[in-house]
N, C-alpha and C positions, 0 to 999 in steps of 0.2 A: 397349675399354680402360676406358670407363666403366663395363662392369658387373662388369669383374674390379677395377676396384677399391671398389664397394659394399660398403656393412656388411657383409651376408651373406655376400657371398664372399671378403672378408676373414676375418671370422671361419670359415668352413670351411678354409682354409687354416690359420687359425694354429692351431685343435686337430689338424691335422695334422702340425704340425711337432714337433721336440724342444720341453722343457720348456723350456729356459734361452732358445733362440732365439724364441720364440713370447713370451715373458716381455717381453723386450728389444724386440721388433717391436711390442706391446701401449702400452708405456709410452711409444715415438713417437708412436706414430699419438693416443694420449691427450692426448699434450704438443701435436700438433698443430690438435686439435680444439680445445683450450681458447684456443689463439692464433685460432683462426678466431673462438674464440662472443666474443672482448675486443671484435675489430677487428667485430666486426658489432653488440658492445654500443655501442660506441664512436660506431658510424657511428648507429646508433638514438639514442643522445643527440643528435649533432650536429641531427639530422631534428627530434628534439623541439624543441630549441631554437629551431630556425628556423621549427617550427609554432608556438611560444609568441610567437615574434618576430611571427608574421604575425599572432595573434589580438589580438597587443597592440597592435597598428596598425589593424585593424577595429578593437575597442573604442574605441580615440580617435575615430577617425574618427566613430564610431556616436556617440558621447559630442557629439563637435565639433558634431555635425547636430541632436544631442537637444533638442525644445522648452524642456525646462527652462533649457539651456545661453543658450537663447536671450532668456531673461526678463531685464531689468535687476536692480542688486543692490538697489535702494530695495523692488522687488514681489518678489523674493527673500527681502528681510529682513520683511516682511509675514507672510509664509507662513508662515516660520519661527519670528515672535510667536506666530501660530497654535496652530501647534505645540506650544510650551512654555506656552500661556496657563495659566491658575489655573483648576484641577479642584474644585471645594467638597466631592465624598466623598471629595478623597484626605488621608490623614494623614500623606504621608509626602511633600508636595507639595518641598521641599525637594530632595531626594534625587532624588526621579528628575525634577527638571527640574535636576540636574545632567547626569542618562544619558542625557538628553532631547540638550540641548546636543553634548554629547560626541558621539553618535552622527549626527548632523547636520554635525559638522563632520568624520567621518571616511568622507563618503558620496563626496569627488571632492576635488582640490587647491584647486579653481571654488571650495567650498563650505564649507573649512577655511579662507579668506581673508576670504570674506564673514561667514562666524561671528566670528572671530576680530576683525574691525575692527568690529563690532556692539557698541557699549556699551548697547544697553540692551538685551541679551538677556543682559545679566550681572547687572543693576541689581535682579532681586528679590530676594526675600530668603533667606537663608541660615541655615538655625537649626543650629547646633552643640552638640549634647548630646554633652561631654564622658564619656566612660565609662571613657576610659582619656589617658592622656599621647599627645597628638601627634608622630608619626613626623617623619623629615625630610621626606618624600614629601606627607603630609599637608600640612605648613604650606607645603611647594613650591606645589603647587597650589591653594591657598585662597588666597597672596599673586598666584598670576597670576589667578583670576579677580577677585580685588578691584580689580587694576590694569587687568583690562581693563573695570571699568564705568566707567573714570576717562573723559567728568567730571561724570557722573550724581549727584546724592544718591543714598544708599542707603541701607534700611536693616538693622541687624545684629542677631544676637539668639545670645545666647551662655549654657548653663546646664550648671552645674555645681553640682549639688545634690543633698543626701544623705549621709548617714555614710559611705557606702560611693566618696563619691566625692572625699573627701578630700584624697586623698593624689594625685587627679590634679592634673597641673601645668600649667594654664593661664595662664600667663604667657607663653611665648613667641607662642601664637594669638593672646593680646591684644596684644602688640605689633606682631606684622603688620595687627590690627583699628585697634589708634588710628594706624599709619601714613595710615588714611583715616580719620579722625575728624574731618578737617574737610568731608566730606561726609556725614556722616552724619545722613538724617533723623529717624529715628528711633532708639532703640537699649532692647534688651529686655536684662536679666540676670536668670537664675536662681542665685545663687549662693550655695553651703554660706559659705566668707566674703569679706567686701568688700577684702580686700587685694589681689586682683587689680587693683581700678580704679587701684592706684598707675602702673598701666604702662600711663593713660592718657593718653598727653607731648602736651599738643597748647597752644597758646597762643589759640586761640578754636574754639568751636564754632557754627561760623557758620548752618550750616542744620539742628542740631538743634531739630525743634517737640514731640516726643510722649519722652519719658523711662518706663519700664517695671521698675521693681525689683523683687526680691521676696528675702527674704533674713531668719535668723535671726538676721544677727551684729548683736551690739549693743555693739559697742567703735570702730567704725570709721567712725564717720558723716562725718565729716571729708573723707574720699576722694571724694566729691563733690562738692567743691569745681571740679573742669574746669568742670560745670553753671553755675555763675557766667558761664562767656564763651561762654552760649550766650543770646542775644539775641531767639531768636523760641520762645523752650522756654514754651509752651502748656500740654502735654495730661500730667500725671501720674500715674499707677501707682504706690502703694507699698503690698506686702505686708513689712513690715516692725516692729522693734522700737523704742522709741524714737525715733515719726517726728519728731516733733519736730523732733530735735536734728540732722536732714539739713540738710547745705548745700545748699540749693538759693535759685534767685532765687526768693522765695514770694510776693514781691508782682506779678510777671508774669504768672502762672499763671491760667489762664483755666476749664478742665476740671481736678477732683481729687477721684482713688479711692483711699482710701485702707483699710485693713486691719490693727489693731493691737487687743494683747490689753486696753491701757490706753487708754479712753476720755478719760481725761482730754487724754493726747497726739495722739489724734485731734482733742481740742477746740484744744489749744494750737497744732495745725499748721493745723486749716482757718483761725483767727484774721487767721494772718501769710497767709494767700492775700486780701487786699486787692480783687482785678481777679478775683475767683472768680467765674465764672457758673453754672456747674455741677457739684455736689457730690455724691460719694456714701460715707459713712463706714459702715464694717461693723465691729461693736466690742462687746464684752459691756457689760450697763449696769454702776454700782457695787453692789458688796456693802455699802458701810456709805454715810453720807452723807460726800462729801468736804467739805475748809475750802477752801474759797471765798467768804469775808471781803473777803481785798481782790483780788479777782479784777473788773476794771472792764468799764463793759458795750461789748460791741463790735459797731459797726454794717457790717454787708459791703453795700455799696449798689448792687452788681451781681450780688449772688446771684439767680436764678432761678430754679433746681429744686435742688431739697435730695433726698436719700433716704439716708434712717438703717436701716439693718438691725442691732438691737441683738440678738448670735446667740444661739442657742438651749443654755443651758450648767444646764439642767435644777435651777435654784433658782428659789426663790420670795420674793418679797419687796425684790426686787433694784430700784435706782430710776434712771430715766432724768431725771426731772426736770431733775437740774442742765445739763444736756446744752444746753437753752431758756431756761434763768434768765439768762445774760447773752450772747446775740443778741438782733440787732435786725436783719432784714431787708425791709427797705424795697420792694426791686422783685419778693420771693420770689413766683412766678406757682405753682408745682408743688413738694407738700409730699406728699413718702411716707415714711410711719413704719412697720418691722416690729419688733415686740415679741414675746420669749414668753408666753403667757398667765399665766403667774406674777410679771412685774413689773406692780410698783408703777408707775398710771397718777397723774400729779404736776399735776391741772386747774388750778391756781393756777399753775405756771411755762408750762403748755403754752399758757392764755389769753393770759400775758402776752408769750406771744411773736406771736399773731395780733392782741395792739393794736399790737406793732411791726409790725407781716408785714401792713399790712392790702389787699394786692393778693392772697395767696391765692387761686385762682380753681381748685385742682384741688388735693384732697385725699385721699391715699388712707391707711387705717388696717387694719393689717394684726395680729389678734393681741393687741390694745387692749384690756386687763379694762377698759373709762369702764362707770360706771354712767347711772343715768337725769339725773342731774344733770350728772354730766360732758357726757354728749355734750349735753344742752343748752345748758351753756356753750361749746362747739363751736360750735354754730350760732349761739348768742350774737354771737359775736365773728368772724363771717365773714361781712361786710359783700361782700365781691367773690366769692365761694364760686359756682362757676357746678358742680364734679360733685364726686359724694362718693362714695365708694367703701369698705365697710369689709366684710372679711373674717375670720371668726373672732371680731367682739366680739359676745360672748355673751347679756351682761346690761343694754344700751344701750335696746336699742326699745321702748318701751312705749308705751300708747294717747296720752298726754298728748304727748309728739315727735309721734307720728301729725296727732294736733288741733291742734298747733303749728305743722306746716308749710302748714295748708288756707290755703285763704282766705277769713279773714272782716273782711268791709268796718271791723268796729268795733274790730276787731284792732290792736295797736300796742303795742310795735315787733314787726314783722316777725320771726320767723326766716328768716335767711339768704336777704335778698330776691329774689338772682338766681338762685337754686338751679334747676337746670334736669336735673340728672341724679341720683337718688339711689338706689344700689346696694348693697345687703346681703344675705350668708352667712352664716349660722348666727347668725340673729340672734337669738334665745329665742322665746318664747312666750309672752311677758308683753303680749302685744296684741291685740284684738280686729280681726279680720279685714273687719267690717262699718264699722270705721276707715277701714282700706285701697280699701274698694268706694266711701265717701264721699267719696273725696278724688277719682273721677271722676264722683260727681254733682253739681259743684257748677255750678251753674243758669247763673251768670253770670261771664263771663269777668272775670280779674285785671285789674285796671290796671298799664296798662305799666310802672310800675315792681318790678309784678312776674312774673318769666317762667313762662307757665302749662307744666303737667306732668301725666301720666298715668299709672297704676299699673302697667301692661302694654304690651309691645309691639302687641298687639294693636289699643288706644286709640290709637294714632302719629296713625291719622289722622281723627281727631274734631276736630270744625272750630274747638275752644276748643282744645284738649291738643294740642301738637306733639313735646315731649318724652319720656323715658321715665323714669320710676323703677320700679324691675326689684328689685324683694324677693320670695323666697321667702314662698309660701303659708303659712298659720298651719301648716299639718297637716304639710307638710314640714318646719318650721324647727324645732317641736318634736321630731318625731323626731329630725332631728340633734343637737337638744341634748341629747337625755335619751340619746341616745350618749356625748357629750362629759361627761354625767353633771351637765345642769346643767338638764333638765327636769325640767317640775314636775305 
C-alpha cells in the first residue's frame, strides 16, 4: 500500500487517467501535501523554540557561573574606569568614551546596573560641538548622562562657533547644562555670541574654579554675571573682545590668559586681577603712543610669572613700552616677553619696571630689537637675575656685555651679580670670540657674592665654573645674521 501510494506511482497513474479526473486527483493530493509541509513547519518552530528556550537557560547558567559574574561591583567598576580612562592620541576622546560606556553597559543586565549607578564613570568630560540644532533624542540623553554623574563636579565644555553656525540653537542643551551648574567645575565656551549664557539660572556657583571663554561678541559682557556667585573661580581663559568690561569676580583670580586685539584692555583687566599669581597676555602692541596721563600706577603684590606675547601683525615701529610704564611688581620671580622684531624696544619703561620688579630672577626675551645699551641697562637693574634667556635679539651682544659680565676684583657695580645661566640665539657678530674663551680663564675664582659660570657645557665641570652660559659661536651667530640680513 505504501508503494502504490508513492510519488511515482502516483504520478503513473494520474497520466493514465482522463484529463479532467487526473486534474481533480492532482489538486488534492497538492492541497494535501501543503497541509502536511504547515503541521511539520509548525512542529519545527515549536522544536526551535524550545531549542532556543534550552540555550537560553545554558547561557544563564554559563553567565551565573562566569568568573566575571563573580567579581564584586567596587573591582567591577575599577575595570571599567580602565576601560574608559583618557587616551592622549585620541581627538575624539569625548565621543567614544560615550560608545565606550554604552557598550559596557549593554554586555549583561549584571552590567547595565553597575554602569548605570557608577557616577563617576559619567563625571568626564563632554565637549559638544554644536554643528547643527539638537534633536529631542539628543538632549534625551545628554540630560541622563549629566544626571547620572550627579553628585560628582563636573566639568562641561560647550562650542558653537563660526558664521556658519549661527543659526544653530543652543539654548535648550544649555538649559539642560545649567540644570547642573551648581556642579560644575569647570566650564569651557566656544561661542559665535554670548546670549546663550542668559539660560544660565542658577543662584551660586559653588564648585566652579577654572572659567574658559573665547568669543567675538562684544555687546554682551554682562551675561557673566552667574560668575559673581562663583567663590572658588581661580583659573581664567578669555579669548575675547573687550575684556575688560566682563563681569567677573577679578579680584579672586589667581591664574589669567588672556587674548585681545586691544592691549590696552588686556592692561585694564590684568589691573583689576589684584590676587594674580600667574599671567599671560597675548595682544598686538600700539600703533601710535596711547594718553595715559592720568592712568595711576598699579602695584599687583602677588604677581609671579608674567608672559607677554605682543603678536606678530607685520608693522614696524609699533611700541610696547606703555605696557611697564605703570606696574609695579614686587614678588615678579618669571618675566617672558615675545616681541616682533620691528617693535619699538622702550629701555626707559622696561628698567623702570625692574626697579619695581626687583625679585626678577628668570628672564627670558624673545624677538627684542635692545641695542648695546639697552640690554646693558638690563643687566643694570637685575639685581636677583639668576638665568637669561634671549632669542632672536640681534644687535644686543657686543665685546663690552662680554667684559661686563667677567669677573674683575676692581669691578663695581657688578653686572647682574647672581647671573648663573646666560643663553643667546642669533645674537650678531658684533663680538670677539676670544671675549668668550676669557671668560673661562679667569684664574681665580668669584667671591661668593658672585655665582661663577662657564661658556660651554663642556666647562660644567671645571672646579671654578659649575654653571653654563650657552651662546652660539661667533662663526655661527654671524651666519645667521647675515640670513636675518643683519650681518656685517
Amino acid at each position: 500500500m505504501q508503494a502504490a501510494d508513492s510519488p511515482d506511482v502516483l504520478f503513473s497513474q494520474l497520466i493514465q487517467l482522463p484529463t479532467t479526473t487526473s486534474e481533480t486527483q492532482a489538486k488534492t493530493l497538492i492541497a494535501a501535501s501543503e497541509a502536511n509541509i504547515a503541521r511539520i513547519e509548525s512542529q519545527i518552530r515549536d522544536l526551535e523554540r524550545l531549542r532556543d528556550r534550552e540555550r537560553g537557560v545554558i547561557a544563564r547558567l554559563r553567565m551565573a557561573i562566569a568568573p566575571v559574574n563573580k567579581l564584586p561591583a567596587e573591582l567591577l567598576v575599577e575595570i571599567f574606569s580602565l576601560v574608559c580612562c583618557w587616551h592622549w592620541s585620541s581627538f575624539n576622546y569625548g565621543k567614544e568614551r560615550v560608545k565606550k560606556v554604552h557598550k559596557l553597559s549593554q554586555v549583561c543586565a549584571y552590567w547595565r546596573r553597575v554602569v548605570h549607578t557608577t557616577p563617576r564613570l559619567f563625571r568626564e568630560s563632554l565637549v559638544f560641538r554644536l554643528q547643527k540644532t539638537p534633536d529631542a533624542d539628543y538632549l534625551a540623553v545628554t540630560k541622563q548622562w549629566l544626571e547620572r554623574s550627579s553628585p560628582y563636579s563636573i566639568p562641561i565644555h560647550l562650542e558653537n562657533w563660526g558664521e556658519k553656525w549661527r543659526s544653530v540653537d543652543a539654548g535648550p542643551l544649555m538649559d539642560i547644562m545649567s540644570a547642573t551648574a551648581h556642579r560644575w567645575n569647570s566650564a569651557t565656551f566656544r561661542l559665535s555670541s554670548l546670549d546663550v549664557l542668559r539660560r544660565i539660572r542658577t543662584v551660586s556657583l559653588p564648585s566652579l574654579r577654572t572659567f574658559d571663554l573665547s568669543s567675538g561678541d562684544n555687546k554682551h559682557h554682562e551675561l557673566t554675571r552667574p560668575l559673581l556667585t562663583a567663590p572658588h573661580l581661580k583659573t581664567v581663559t578669555l579669548r575675547t573682545c573687550r575684556t575688560s568690561k566682563f563681569v567677573l569676580p577679578w579680584a579672586q583670580i589667581t591664574v589669567l590668559d588672556i587674548d585681545d586685539d586691544d592691549p590696552l584692555e588686556c592692561l585694564n583687566a590684568l589691573v583689576q586681577c589684584t590676587s594674580v599669581t600667574h599671567a599671560t597676555i597675548e595682544t598686538p602692541p600700539w600703533k601710535e603712543p596711547p594718553d595715559m596721563s592720568q592712568r595711576p600706577m598699579t602695584t599687583l603684590s602677588r604677581l609671579e610669572e608674567l608672559t607677554i606675547d605682543f603678536e606678530y601683525h607685520n608693522m614696524r615701529g609699533d611700541l610696547t613700552g606703555p605696557f611697564f610704564a605703570y606696574l609695579s611688581l614686587p614678588a615678579l620671580k618669571k618675566l617672558k616677553i615675545t616681541m616682533d622684531m620691528g617693535d619699538l624696544w622702550s629701555s626707559v619703561d622696561f628698567s623702570g619696571l625692574q626697579r619695581r620688579s626687583p625679585n626678577i630672577d628668570h628672564l627670558t626675551l624673545v624677538g627684542c630689537e635692545l641695542d648695546t645699551n639697552d640690554l646693558l641697562a638690563v643687566l643694570q637693574n637685575a639685581p636677583s637675575l639668576v638665568d637669561l634667556d634671549m632669542e632672536l635679539c640681534r644687535f644686543c651682544l657686543d665685546d663690552s656685555i662680554i667684559l661686563g659680565l667677567q669677573y674683575v676684583p676692581t669691578q663695581t657695580p657688578i653686572l647682574a651679580p647672581k647671573l648663573q645661566r646666560f643663553s643667546m640665539s642669533y645674537a650678531g657678530s658684533s663680538f670677539d670670540e676670544d671675549d668668550l674663551d676669557a671668560m673661562d680663564g679667569r684664574a681665580a675664582p668669584p667671591p661668593p657674592s658672585v655665582s661663577p659660570w662657564s661658556k660651554t657645557p663642556a666647562r660644567r665641570n671645571h672646579p671654578c665654573y659649575r654653571v653654563i652660559v650657552s651662546a652660539f659661536p661667533k662663526v655661527k651667530c654671524a651666519a645667521e645674521c647675515e640670513r636675518w640680513g643683519a650681518g656685517k
